[in-house]
C-alpha positions in Angstrom: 30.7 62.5 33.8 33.2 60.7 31.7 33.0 57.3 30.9 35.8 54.6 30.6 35.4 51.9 28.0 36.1 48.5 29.1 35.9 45.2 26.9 32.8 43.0 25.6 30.6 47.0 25.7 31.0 48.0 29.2 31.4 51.3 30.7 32.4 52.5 34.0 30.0 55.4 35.4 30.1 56.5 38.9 31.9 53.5 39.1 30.1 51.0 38.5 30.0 49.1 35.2 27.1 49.3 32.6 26.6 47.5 29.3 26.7 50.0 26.6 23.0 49.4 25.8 21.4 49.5 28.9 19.8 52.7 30.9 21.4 55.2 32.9 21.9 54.2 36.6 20.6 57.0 38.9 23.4 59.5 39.5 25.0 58.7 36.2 24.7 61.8 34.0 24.5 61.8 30.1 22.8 59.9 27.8 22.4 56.6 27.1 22.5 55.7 23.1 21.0 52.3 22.4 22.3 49.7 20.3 20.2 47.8 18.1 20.7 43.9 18.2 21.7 42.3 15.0 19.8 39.4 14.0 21.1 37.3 11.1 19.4 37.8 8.4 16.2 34.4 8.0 16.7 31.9 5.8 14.0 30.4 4.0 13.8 26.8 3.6 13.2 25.6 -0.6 10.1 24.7 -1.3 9.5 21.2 -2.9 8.6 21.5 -6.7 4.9 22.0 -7.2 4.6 18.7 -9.3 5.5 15.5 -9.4 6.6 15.3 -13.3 7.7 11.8 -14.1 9.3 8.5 -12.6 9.6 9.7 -8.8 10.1 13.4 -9.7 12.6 14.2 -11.1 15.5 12.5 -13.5 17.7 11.6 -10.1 14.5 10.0 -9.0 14.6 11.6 -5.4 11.7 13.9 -5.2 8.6 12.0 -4.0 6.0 14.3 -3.6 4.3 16.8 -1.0 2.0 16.4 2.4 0.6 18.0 4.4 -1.5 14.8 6.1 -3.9 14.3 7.9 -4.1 11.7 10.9 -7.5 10.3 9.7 -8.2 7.0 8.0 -7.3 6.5 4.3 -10.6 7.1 1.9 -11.6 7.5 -1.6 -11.8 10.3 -2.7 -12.7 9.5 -6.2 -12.2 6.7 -8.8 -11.9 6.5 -12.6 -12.7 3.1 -14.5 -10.5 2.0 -17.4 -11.2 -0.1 -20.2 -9.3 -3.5 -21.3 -7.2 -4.5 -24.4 -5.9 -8.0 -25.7 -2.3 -7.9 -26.9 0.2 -10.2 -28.5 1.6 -11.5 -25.3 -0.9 -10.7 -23.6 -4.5 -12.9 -24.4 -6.3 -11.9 -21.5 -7.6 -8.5 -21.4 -5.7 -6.1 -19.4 -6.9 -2.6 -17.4 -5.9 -0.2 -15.1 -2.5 0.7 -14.1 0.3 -2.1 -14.5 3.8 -2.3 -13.2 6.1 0.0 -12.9 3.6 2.7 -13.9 3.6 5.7 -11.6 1.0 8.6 -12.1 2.5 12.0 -12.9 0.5 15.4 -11.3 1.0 18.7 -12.6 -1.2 22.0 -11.7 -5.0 20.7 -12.1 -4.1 17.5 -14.3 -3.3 13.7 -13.0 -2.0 11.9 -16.1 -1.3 8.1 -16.1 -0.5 4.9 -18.3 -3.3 2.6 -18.7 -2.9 -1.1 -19.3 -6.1 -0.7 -21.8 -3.5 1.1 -24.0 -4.4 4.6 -23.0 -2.3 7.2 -22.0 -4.9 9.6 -19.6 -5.4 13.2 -18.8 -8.1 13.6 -15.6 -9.0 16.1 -14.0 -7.4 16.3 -10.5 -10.4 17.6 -8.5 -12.9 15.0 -9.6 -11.2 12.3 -12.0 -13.1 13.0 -15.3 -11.4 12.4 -18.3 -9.9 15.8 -20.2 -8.3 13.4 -23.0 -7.1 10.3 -23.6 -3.8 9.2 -26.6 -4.7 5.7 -27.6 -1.0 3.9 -28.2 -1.4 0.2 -30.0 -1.0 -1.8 -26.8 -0.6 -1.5 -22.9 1.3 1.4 -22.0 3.0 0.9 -18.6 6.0 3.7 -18.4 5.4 6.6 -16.3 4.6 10.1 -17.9 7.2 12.1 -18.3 6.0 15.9 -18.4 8.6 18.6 -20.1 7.2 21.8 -20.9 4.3 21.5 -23.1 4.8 17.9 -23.8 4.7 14.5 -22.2 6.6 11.7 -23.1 5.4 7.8 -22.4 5.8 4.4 -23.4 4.8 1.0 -23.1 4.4 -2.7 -24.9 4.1 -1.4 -28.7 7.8 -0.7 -29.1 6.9 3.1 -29.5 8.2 6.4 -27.3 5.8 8.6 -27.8 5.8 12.5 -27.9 2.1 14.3 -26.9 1.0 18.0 -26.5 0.3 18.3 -22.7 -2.9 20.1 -23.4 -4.7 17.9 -26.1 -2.6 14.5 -26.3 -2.6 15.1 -29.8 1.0 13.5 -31.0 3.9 15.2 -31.9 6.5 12.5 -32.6 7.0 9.2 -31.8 10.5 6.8 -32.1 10.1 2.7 -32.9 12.5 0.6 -30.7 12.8 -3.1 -31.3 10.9 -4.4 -28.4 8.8 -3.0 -25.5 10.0 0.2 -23.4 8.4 -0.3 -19.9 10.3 2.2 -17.9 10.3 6.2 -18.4 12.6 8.2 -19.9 14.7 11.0 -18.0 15.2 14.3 -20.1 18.0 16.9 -19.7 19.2 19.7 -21.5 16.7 18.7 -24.2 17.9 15.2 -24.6 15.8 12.1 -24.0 17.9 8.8 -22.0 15.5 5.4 -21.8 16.5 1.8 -22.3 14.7 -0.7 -23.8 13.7 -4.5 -23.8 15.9 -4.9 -27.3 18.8 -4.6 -25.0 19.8 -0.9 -26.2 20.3 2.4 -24.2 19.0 5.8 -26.3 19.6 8.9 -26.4 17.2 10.7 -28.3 16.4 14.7 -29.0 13.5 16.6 -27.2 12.5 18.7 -30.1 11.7 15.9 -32.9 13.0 12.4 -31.4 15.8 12.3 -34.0 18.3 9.5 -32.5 21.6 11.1 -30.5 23.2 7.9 -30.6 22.3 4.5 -29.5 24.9 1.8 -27.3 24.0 -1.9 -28.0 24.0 -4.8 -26.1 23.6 -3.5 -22.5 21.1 -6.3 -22.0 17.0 -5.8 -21.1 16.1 -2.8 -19.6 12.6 -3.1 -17.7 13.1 -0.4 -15.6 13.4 3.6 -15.6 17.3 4.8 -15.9 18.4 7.5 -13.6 20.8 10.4 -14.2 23.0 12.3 -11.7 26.0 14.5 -12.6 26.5 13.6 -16.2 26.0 9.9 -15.9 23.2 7.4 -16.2 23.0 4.2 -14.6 20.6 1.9 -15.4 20.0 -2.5 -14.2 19.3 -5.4 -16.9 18.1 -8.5 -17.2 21.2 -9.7 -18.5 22.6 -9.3 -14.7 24.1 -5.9 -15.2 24.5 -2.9 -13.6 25.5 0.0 -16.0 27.4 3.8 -15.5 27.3 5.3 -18.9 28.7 8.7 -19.5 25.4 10.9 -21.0 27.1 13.0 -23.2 28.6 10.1 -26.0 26.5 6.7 -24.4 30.2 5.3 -23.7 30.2 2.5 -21.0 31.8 3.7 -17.6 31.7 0.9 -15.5 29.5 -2.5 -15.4 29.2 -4.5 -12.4 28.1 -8.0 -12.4 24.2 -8.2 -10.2 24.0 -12.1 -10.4 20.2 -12.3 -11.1 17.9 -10.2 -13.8 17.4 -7.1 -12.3 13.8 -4.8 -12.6 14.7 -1.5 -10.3 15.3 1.5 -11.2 18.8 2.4 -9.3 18.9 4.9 -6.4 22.2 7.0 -6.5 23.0 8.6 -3.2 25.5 9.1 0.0 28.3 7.5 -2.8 26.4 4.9 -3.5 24.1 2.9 -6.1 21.7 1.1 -4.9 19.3 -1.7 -7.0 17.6 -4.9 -6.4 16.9 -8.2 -8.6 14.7 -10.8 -8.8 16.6 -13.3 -6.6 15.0 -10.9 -3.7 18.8 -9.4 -2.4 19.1 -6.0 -2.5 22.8 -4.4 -3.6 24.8 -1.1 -2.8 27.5 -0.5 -5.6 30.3 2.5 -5.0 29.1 5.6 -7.1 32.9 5.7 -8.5 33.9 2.7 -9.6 31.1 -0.2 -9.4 32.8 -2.3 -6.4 29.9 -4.2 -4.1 29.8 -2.2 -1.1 26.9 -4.5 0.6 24.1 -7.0 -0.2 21.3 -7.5 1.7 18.8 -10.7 1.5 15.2 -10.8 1.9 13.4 -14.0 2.9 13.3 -16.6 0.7 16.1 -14.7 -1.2 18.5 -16.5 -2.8 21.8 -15.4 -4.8 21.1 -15.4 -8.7 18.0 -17.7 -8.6 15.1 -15.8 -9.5 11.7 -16.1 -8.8 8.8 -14.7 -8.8 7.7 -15.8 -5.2 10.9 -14.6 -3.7 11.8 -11.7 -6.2 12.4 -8.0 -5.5 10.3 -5.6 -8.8 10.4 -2.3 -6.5 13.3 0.0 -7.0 14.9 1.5 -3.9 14.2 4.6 -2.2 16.8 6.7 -0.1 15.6 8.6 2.2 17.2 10.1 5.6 20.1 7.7 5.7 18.1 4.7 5.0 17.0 2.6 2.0 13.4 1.4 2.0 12.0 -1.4 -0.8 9.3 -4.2 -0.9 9.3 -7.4 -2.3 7.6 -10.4 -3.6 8.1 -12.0 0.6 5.2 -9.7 1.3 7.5 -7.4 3.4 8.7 -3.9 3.3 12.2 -3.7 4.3 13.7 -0.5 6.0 17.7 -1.0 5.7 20.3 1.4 6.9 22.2 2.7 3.4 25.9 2.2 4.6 25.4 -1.4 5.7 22.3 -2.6 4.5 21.2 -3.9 7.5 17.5 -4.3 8.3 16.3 -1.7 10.7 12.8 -2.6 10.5 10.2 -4.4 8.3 6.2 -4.5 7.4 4.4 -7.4 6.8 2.0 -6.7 3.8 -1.3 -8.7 2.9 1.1 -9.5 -0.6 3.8 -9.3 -2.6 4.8 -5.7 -3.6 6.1 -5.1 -6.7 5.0 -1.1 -6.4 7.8 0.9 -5.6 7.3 3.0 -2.2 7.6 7.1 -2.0 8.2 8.6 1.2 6.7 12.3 2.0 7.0 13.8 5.3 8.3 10.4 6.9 5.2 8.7 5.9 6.2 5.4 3.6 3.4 5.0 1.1 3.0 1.6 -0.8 0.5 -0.8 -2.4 0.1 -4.4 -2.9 -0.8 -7.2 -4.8 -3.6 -8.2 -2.3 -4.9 -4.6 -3.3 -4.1 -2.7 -0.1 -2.8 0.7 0.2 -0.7 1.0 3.1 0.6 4.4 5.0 3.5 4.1 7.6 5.6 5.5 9.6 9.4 6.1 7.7 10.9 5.5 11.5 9.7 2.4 12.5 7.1 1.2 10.3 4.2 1.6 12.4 1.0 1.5 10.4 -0.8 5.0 9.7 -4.1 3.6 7.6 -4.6 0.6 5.3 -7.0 0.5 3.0 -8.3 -1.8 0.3 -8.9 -0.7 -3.3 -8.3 -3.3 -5.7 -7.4 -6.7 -6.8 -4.4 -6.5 -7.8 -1.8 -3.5 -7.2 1.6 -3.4 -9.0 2.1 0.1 -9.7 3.7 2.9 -7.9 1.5 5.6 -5.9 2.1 9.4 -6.7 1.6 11.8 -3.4 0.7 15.1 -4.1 -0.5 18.0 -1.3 -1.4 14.9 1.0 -3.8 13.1 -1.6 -2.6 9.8 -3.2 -2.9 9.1 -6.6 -3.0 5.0 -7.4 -4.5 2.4 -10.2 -5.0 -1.1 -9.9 -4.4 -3.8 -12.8 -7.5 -5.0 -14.3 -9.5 -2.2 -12.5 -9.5 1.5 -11.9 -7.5 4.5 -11.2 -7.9 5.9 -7.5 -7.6 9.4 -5.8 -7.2 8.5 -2.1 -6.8 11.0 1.1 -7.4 11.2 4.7 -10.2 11.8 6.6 -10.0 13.1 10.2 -11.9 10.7 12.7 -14.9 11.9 13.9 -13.4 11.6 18.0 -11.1 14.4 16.3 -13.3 16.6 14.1 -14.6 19.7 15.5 -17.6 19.3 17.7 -21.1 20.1 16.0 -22.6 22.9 17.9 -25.6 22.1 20.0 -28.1 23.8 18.7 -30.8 25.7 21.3 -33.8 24.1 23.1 -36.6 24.9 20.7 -39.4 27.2 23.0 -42.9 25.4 22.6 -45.8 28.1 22.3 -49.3 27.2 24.0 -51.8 26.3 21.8 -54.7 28.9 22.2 
């Protein structure tokens, strides 16, 4: 029997067309070869980084950690108490995790800036202390983990340089005043600004100064790199593009107000906040104002600190989410900056809020911990911790990782209700013998 090849594999046999695959017909002599399907080949979605290594994870500050959840009730899972210093602007004694401080996690390790002046190493599965660097006054940066070494900062005027495993120093660099955000390292160089109005650039290997610009104004928060540029906020009302390879000013565009955030940089935009509580989109290319968005009790270039923004924004899905000092969370959409959705806290937050698996995770100064929903802010779990909470939770494999000032650092996670947990097996009716 011959067969005639038609279009799209099908052949004629006794007249009657086949696809090439398929079986034989009855009457149709011969053969019929199979043709294996092609699949295309699967592709593997990336896995997010194991760690959460400094300032919201990375030196773009886009990574914010790794679920999975649970949809119990927030708990503590453990807590670790800190001790207190006195400092020179500081007479009353300060503990536990300040602002902006965020935790960094790393294999078994949590390490954290203490407001007691400590820099700490814990243990992640119970909290107890594997060492401790004591710097010479509260140290509030987040620690930035490289290899075998950590960078941190805080109130003394000092970056400092420790061995990861010990804490034992390796070198430190004196600024003029205090360095309260953390640093971003690349290709072995180390970018921070300071409080004595400079930006630094400063080698991994022994802290020997790269070069240093002048008078970009007071820098309280982290700076943030992405494709050879950093771009950093100032109290001096500034926003700054500087070009990492020389420290050469790109662009500087005018906030209004003294500015706190650490800048977002994403969908072509730069995105910061200041202490008159507005909220600001500049382009990526050339500084112009794209949009401003104003939170209650905001108002242009006054500042205060009952109406102030401290977060720093967070992109995430095509939306920018921040809290302020008006006790809200504010979902915004990142082209416009207009207000999709926001939470009413118990306080002000000054924490800046991570999102991991569309779960918004925030404390405030009322000393809740709050878990909610990234697409319409409805509440997960609250729970309450501490007095006072200022600093920035770090989410890693579902468990949160938070301090509160004047108090104790906190290991939080989820528990599954008991409606939800498995049932406990009933066990069977015990058989009485007759007494004899």
């Amino acid at each position: 029997m011959r067969y005639l090849s038609f279009p799209f594999g099908l052949r004629l046999c006794g007249g009657i067309a086949i696809a090439s695959f398929a079986v034989l017909l009855p009457g149709c002599a011969g053969k019929a070869v199979s043709e294996p399907a092609t699949h295309p080949p699967a592709i593997e979605k990336p896995k997010p980084p194991a760690a959460l290594p400094m300032w919201l994870g990375n030196s773009e500050r886009n990574f914010y950690g790794t679920g999975p959840w649970l949809d119990g009730q927030l708990k503590i899972i453990w807590e670790v108490p800190t001790g207190s210093i006195s400092g020179r602007f500081h007479k009353d004694p300060w503990g536990g995790t300040s602002w902006p401080g965020q935790p960094s996690v790393e294999g078994d390790f949590v390490y954290f800036p203490s407001a007691d002046g400590n820099t700490y190493c814990l243990n992640r599965a119970d909290g107890s202390v594997v060492w401790k660097f004591k710097a010479k006054d509260s140290q509030k940066s987040t620690p930035t983990i490289i290899g075998d070494r950590i960078i941190n900062s805080g109130l003394d005027h000092h970056v400092y340089c420790l061995n990861k495993k010990d804490g034992s120093l390796i070198w430190d660099y004196e600024t003029g005043f205090e360095v309260d955000g953390s640093v971003a390292v690349v290709n072995d160089r180390v970018y921070f600004g300071g409080e004595d109005h400079n930006f630094y650039c400063l080698t991994l290997a022994d802290g020997k100064l790269v070069y240093k610009t002048p008078n970009v104004g007071s820098v309280e928060g982290s700076v943030t790199y992405k494709d050879g540029r950093i771009y950093l906020s100032t109290e001096q009302f500034y926003l700054y593009c500087i070009d990492a390879a020389d420290g050469t000013v790109i662009w500087k565009s005018l906030i209004g107000a003294d500015s706190d955030s650490t800048p977002a940089v994403a969908n072509g935009l730069v995105y910061t906040a200041a202490e008159d509580g507005v909220v600001r989109a500049y382009a990526q290319a050339d500084g112009k104002l794209a949009w401003q968005y104003t939170t209650e009790g905001g108002h242009y270039g006054r500042g205060s600190e009952h109406i102030g923004i401290w977060a720093s924004p967070v992109f995430y899905n095509g939306k920018i989410y921040i809290g302020a000092s008006d006790g809200y969370l504010h979902c915004l959409s990142a082209d416009k900056g207009e207000l999709i959705w926001r939470y009413k806290a118990h306080g002000p937050i000054w924490g800046t809020s991570p999102i991991v698996d569309n779960r918004v995770v925030f404390g405030d100064k009322a000393g809740w911990i709050h878990v909610l929903s990234a697409d319409d802010g409805k509440q997960f779990s609250e729970l309450k911790i501490g007095d006072n909470i200022n600093s920035t939770p770090a989410v890693m494999d579902g468990r949160i990782y938070i301090g509160a000032f004047m108090g104790k650092m906190y290991c939080l996670g989820l528990e599954v209700p008991v409606d939800k947990a498995a049932p406990t097996p009933t066990p069977p009716p015990r058989v009485r013998r007759r007494q004899r």
